[in-house]
N, C-alpha and C positions, 0 to 999 in steps of 0.2 A: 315635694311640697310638704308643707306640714300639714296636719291632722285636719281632716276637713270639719266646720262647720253643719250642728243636726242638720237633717233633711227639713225643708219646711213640708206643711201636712200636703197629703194629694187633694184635687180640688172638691172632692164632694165633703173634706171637711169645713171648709170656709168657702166665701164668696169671691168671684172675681171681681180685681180692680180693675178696669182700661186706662184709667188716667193714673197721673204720677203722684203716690201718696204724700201727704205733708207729713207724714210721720218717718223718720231717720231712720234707713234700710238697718239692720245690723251691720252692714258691710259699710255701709257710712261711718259707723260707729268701731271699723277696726281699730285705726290707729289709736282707740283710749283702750280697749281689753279683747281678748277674743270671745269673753261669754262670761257669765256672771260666775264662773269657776275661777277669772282670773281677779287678782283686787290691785293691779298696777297697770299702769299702760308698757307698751312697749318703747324700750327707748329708743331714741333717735340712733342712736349709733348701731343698736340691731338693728334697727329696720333698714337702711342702708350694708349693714352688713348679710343682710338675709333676702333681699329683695331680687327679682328676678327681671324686671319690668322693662330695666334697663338695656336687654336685649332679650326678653322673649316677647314683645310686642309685635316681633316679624310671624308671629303665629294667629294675628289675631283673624286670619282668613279658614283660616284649619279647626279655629276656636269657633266661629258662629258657623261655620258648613257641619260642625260635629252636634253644635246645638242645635241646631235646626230638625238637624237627624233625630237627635233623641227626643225634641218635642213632638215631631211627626207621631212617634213611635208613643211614648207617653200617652198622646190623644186617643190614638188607635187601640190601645191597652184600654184604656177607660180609665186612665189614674190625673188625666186633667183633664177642663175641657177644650171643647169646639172653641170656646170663645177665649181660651186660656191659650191657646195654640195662636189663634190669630193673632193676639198681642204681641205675645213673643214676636212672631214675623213683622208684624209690624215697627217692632222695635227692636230686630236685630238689623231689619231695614234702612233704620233711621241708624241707629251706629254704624253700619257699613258704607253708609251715604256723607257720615261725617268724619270717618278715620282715611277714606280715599282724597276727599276734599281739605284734610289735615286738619280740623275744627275740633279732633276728639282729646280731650284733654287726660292722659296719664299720669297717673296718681301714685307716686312713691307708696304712699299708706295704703295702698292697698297691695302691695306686693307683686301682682303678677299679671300677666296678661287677662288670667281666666277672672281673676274677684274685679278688676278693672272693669270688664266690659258686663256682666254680670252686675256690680253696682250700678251702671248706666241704665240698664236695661231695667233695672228696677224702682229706678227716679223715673224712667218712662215711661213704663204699663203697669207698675203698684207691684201688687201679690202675684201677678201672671207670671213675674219675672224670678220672684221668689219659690215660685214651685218650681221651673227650670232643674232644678239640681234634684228635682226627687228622683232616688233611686241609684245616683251617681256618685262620684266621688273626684274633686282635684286630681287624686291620683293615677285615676282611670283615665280622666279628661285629659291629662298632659300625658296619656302615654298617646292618646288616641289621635292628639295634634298635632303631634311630634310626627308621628308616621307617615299623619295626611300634608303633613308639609314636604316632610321626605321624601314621600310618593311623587309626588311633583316635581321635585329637585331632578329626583333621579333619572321623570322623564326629559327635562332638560338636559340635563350631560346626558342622555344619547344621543338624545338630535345634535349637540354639538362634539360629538364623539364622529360621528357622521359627518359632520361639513369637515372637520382634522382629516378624515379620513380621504375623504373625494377631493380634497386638496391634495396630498399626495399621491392619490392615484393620477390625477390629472397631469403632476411633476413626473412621475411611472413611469406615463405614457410618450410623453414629449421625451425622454431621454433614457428609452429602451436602448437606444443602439451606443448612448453615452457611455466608454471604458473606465472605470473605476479602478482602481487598486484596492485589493479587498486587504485588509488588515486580518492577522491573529497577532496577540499581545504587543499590537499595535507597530507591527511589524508587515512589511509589502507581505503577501502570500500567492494570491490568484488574484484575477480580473474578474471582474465582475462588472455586468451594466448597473449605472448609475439607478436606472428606474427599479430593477430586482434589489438593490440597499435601501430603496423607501420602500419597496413595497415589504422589507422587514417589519416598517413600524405601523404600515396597515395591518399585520396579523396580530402584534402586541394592541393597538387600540380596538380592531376587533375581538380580542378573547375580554378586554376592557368591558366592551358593550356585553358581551356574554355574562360577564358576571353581576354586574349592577341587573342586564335584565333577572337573575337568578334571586339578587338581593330583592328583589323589589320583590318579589312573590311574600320572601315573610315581612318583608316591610307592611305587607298591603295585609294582614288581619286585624280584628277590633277589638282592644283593653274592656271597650264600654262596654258598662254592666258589671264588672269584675268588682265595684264600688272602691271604698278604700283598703280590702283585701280580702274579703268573705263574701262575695257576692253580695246580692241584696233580698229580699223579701217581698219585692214588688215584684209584682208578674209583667218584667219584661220581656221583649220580644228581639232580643239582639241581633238572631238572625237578620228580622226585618234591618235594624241599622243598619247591620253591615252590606246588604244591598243597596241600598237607599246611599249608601257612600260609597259604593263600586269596590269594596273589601271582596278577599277570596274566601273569608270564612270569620270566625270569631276565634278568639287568643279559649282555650281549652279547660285553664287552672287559673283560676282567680289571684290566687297568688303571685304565678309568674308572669300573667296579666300587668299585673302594676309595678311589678321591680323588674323586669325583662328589660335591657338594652343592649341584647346581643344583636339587635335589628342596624344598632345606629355600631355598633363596632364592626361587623360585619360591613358595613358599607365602608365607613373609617378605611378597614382593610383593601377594600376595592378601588378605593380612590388612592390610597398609599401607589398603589400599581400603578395607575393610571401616572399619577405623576413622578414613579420613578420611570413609566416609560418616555415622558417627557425629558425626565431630565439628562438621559441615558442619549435622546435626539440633541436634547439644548447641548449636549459635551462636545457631541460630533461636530455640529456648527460653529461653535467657539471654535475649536481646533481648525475646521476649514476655513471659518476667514480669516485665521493667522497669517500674514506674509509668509511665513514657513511653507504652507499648504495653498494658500490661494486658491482652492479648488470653487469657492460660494461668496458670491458677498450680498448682505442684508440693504432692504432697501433703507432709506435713511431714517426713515420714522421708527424704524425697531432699534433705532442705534443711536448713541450719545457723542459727545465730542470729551476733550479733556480739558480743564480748568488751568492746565499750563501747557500742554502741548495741543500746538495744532493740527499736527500730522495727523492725528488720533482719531479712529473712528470704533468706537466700542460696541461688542455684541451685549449691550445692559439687559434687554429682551429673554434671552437665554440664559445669561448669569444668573437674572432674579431668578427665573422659572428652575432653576438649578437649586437655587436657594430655598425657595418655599419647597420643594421637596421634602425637605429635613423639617420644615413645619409641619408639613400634615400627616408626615408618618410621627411626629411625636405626639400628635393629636391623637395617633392611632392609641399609642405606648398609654399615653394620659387617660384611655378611656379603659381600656385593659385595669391600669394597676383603680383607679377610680371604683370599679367593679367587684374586684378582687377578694375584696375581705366584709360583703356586707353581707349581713342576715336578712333571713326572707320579714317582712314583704318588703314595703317601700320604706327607702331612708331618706333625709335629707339631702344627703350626700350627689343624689340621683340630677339633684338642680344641676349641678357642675358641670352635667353632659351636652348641655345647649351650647353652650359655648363653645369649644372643641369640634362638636358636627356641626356650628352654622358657618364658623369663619374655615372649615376643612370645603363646607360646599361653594362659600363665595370663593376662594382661592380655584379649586380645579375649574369651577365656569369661567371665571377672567382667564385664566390659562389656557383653557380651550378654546375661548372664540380668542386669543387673538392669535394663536399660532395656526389657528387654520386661516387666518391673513396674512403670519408673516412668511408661510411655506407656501400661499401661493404668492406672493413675491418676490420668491427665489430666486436668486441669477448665477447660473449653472455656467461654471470654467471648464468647456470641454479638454481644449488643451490642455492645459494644465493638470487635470486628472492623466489625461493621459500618457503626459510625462514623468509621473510620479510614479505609474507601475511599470514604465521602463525602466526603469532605474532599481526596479526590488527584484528582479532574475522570477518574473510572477508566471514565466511560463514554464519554470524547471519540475514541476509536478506534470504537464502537459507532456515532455523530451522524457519522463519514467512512464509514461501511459505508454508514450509510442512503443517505447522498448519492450514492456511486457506485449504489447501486442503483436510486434516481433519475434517470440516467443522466451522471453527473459523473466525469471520469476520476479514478481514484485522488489524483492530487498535489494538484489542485486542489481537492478534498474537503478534504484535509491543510490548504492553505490557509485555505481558509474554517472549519473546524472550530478552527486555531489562534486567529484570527480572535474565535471566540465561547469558548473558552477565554479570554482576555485580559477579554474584556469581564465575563465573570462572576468573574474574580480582583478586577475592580478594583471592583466592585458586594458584594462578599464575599457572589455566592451560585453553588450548584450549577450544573450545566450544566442537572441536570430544574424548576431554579426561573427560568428565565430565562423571560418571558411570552411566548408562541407569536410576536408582534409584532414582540419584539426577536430572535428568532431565525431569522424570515422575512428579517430584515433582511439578515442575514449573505445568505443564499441564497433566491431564492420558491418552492420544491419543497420546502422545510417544513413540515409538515401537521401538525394534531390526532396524527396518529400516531405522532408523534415521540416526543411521552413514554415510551409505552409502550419505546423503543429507550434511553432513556434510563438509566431504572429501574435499578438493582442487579440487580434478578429478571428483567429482561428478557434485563440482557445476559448473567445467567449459562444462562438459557435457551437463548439462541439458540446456544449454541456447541454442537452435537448431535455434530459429526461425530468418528470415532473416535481417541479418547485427551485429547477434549477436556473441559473443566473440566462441562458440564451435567449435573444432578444424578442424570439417566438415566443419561448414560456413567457416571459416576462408579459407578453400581449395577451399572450392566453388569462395569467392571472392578474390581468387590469378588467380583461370582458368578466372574469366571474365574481371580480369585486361593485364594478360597475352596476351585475346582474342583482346582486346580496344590498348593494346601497342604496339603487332603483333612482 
């Protein structure tokens, strides 16, 4: 923001108003000069080009919960009064009562959420409203709103981090025993149950919730008091604010108080993850409801038709989420280089960051609640998966286990198993259809028991140990997600 406006005096210098002066607030009076320093108004075309109002008005909830803090605090100081306090509440009452009910009218001239609601309040309790700002600073205010908005955000996307997540636990669980073809560079490899490949993307959207809970700690300190870069000379009591607003402490350095937005890049970064985990899920779905794969199909509401074919039924759900991806990591990139090259304290520059972290947090919420609707409306091709890892030789890592544990050292196992892979590619059958005969041949420590190693179920069986794909673990780790999501 730019340069704030003097402080008006504290209240034992003047009298208090309760009613609304007929005398034109200074802040009435921006759009002709900012202070009798200036001898032009501001033209139309900066004011539009500098104005903020246009979307930081989504603050104006963060804006009177931080005023209200600092009037408490002010009173309690003894720098206004008892009766200069109840104004303000009064009249940040009646603004709260008229911007819910959409009555509160925004004012381009006055630039910003904070001189917006701040002129109202001073057309409606006089001078009560005019000392509000003793002690403070725009600069301080807007880091202070910013956070307490964020804080909020942030507890949103976990609660809906949480329902993503108990959505696909719940898919986990229903389709423990479902055979999967597990891909490397997208290539059959091993089997794996279908519920142990979601419960992949519960661990990615849990380390999700880990970090936003982590951002939110330095999200949650208080700029206020920090003024507009030097502290202030009033005997404020910040700590008080910062309880009074459920803060973990107050910002340390006056300075990095008001030009600090490692808070809002920091989360930038958290959320970048968040919806490259999305979109890393949205690729895999694309791919499975290709006729190629058939393994998934989306219910119709997540899905589109084509404007000249009718066959067509498209994953648009996934592709967008795919897409904004690359939005909100450049949101990330934007607030980095935005950052980058500014001197201490606050610059104007600083405005730029609203935009970038408000449309980065309405993207990841739309993206979250609805894909934790459209992953419980999943409709699972058992079949089909499991004809797709008969066809990749997905148990030939399983016929090198058996062999070392035959007593054949690992490489050599590798050898001879590649060995009867080749011969069942060039025969066009499985590794579990190749006749006991022909696979003594490879090796003679080949037995009747082999098949059983072979199997799908065999080999998804035998993988027990913790975090692995067997359909036990698999239940094991649905009860301890189930336990952690309550």
């Amino acid at each position: 923001m730019s340069a704030t406006p003097p402080s008006p005096s504290p209240a034992a210098a003047s009298p208090t108003a309760a009613t609304p002066s007929p005398a034109a607030s200074s802040l009435d009076r921006k759009a002709e000069a900012w202070s009798a320093l200036f001898s032009e108004p501001m033209s139309e075309l900066v004011q539009r080009y500098t104005a903020s109002i246009g979307f930081d008005h989504r603050l104006w909830r963060a804006d009177i919960e931080g005023s209200l803090a600092h009037a408490e605090m002010l009173a309690a100081q003894g720098i206004v009064s008892a009766q200069d306090l109840a104004d303000i509440r009064r009249g940040l009452g009646q603004i709260t009562a008229d911007i819910e009910a959409g009555r509160f009218e925004w004012k381009l001239e006055l630039e910003d959420v904070h001189l917006n609601i701040e002129a109202r309040l001073t057309q409606l309790v006089g001078d009560a409203g005019k000392r509000l700002h003793t002690g403070r600073s725009r600069n301080d205010q807007v880091a202070t709103d910013v956070r307490l908005w964020l804080r909020g955000e942030i507890d949103q996307l976990r609660g809906l981090l949480a329902a993503l997540q108990r959505a696909l636990v719940d898919q986990a669980e229903r389709h423990a025993e479902v055979i999967l073809p597990g891909f490397t560079h997208l290539q059959v490899a091993q089997p794996v149950s279908f519920g142990h490949h979601l419960l992949a993307y519960v661990e990615m959207f849990a380390r999700d919730d880990e970090r936003l809970a982590d951002v939110r700690k330095r999200v949650n300190r208080l700029p206020l008091g920090a003024a507009a870069l030097a502290g202030t000379s009033y005997p404020l009591d910040r700590e008080r604010v910062a309880r009074t607003l459920g803060m973990e402490g107050v910002c340390q350095n006056s300075l990095d108080a008001v030009s600090d937005r490692d808070f809002a890049i920091e989360f930038s970064a958290a959320a970048s993850l968040v919806m490259v985990h999305v979109s890393r899920l949205s690729e895999e779905l694309i791919l499975w409801m290709s006729q190629n794969f058939a393994f998934v199909d989306l219910p119709d509401r997540f899905c589109t038709g084509s404007s000249i074919m009718p066959q067509k039924k498209n994953p648009d759900v996934p592709e967008l989420a795919r897409g904004k991806t690359g939005r909100v990591v450049g949101h990330l990139v934007g607030l980095l280089t935005l950052m980058k090259g500014q001197p201490l304290a606050y610059n104007k520059d600083n405005q730029e960051d609203k935009e970038p972290l408000f449309d980065t947090v309405d993207t990841v919420r739309d993206t979250l609640r609805i894909f934790a609707e459209l992953v419980a409306g999943l409709v699972v091709k058992p079949e089909a998966m499991e004809r797709a890892a008969r066809r990749g030789y997905a148990t030939a890592t399983d016929l090198a286990d058996y062999l070392v544990k035959k007593g054949l050292p690992f490489r050599d196992a590798h050898e001879t198993v590649a060995h009867a892979v080749k011969l069942a590619i060039a025969e066009g059958r499985d590794l579990a259809e190749l006749p006991l005969e022909r696979l003594q041949q490879m090796h003679p420590a080949i037995g009747e028991d082999v098949f059983g190693v072979l199997s799908l179920r065999g080999s998804l069986d035998a993988r027990r140990v913790v975090g692995g794909t067997a359909p036990e673990q698999v239940r094991a780790q649905v009860a301890r997600h189930r336990g952690r999501l309550g």
